[in-house]
One Martini backbone bead per residue (centre of mass of N, CA, C, O) as a GRO file, in nm:
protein
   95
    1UNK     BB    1   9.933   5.458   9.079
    2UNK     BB    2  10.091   5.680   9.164
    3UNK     BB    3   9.834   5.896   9.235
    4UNK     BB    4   9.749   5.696   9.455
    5UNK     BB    5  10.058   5.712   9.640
    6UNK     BB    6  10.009   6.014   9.703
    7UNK     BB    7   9.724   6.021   9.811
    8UNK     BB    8   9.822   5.820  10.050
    9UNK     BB    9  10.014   5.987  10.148
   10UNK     BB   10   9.919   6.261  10.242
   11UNK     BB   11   9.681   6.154  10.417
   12UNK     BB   12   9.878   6.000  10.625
   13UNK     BB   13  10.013   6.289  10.701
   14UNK     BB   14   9.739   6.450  10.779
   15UNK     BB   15   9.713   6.226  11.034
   16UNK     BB   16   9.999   6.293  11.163
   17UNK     BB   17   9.953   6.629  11.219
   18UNK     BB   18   9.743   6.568  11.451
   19UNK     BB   19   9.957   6.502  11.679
   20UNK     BB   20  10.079   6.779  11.661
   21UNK     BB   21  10.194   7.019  11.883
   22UNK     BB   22  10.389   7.267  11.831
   23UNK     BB   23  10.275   7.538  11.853
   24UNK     BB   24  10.136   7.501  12.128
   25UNK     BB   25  10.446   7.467  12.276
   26UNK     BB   26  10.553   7.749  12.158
   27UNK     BB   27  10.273   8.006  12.196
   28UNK     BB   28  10.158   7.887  12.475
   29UNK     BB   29  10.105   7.887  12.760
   30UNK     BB   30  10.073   7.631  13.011
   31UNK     BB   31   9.832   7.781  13.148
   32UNK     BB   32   9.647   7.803  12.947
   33UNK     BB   33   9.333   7.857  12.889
   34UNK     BB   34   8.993   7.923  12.785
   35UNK     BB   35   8.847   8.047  12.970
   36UNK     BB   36   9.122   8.301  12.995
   37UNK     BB   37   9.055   8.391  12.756
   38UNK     BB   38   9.111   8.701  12.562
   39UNK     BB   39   8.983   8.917  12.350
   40UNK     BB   40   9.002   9.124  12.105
   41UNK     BB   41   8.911   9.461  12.071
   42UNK     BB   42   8.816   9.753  11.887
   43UNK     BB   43   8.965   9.921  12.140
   44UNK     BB   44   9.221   9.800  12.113
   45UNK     BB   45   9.507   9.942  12.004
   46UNK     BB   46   9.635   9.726  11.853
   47UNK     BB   47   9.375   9.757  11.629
   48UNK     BB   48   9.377  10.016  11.560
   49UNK     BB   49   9.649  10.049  11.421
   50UNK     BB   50   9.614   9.843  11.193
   51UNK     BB   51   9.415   9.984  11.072
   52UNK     BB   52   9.530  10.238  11.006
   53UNK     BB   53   9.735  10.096  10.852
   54UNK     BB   54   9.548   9.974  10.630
   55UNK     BB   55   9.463  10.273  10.547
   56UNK     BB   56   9.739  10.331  10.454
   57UNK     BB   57   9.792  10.166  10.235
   58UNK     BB   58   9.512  10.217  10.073
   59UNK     BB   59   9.583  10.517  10.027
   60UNK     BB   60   9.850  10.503   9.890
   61UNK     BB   61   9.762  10.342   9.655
   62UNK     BB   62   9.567  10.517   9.534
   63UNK     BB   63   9.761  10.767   9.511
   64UNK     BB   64   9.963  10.612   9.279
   65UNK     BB   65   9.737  10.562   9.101
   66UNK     BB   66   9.664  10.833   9.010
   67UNK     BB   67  10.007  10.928   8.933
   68UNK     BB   68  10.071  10.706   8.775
   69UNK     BB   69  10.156  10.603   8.514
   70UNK     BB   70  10.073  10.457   8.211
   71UNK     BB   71  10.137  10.105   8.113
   72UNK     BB   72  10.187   9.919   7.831
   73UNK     BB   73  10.088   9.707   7.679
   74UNK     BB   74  10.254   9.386   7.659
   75UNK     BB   75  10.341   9.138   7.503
   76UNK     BB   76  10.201   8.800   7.524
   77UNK     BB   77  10.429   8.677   7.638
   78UNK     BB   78  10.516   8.825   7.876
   79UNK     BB   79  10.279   8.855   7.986
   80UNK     BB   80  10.236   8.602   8.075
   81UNK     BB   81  10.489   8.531   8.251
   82UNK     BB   82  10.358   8.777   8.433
   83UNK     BB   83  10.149   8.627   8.539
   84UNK     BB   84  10.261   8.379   8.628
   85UNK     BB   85  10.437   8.477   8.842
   86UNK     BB   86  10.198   8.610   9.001
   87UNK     BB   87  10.077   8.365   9.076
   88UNK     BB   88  10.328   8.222   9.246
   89UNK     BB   89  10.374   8.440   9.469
   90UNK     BB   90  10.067   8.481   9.561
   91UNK     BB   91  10.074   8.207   9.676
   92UNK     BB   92  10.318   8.195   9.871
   93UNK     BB   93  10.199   8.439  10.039
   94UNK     BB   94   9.989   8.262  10.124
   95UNK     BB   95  10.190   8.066  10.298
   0.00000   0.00000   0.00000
């Protein structure tokens, strides 16, 4: 019963978010169409920059890897332990 409370509660919350459109009126300007949406194409600037830092971040990750020692594996409970605080973190970083 309980379970089925939470159910029904969320499905009801899920249908009041469609109602909300605070983002809408938060970051996008009153005047703005969809007819007049430019996107961002792959030669303009701020694309190339992100990408740049992408491929910095990502070889830098690599030059890392490569360099520093490699670290023993540790004991099966805190091995456990850190993988779950990862597994939690992970998912927050995706919030």
């Amino acid at each position: 019963m309980r379970q089925m409370f939470f159910a029904l509660a969320a499905m009801v919350a899920m249908m009041l978010a469609t109602h909300t459109s605070a983002h809408v009126r938060w970051f996008v300007d009153g005047a703005a169409t969809v007819e007049a949406f430019q996107p961002y194409s792959i030669t303009d600037i701020e694309v190339i920059v992100w990408i740049a830092i992408a491929i910095g971040l990502v070889a830098t990750s690599i030059a890392l890897d490569m360099r520093l020692p490699t670290v023993r594996v540790v004991g099966s409970k805190t091995r456990h332990d850190f993988i779950e605080l990862l597994r939690v973190f992970t998912g927050l970083s995706m919030l």
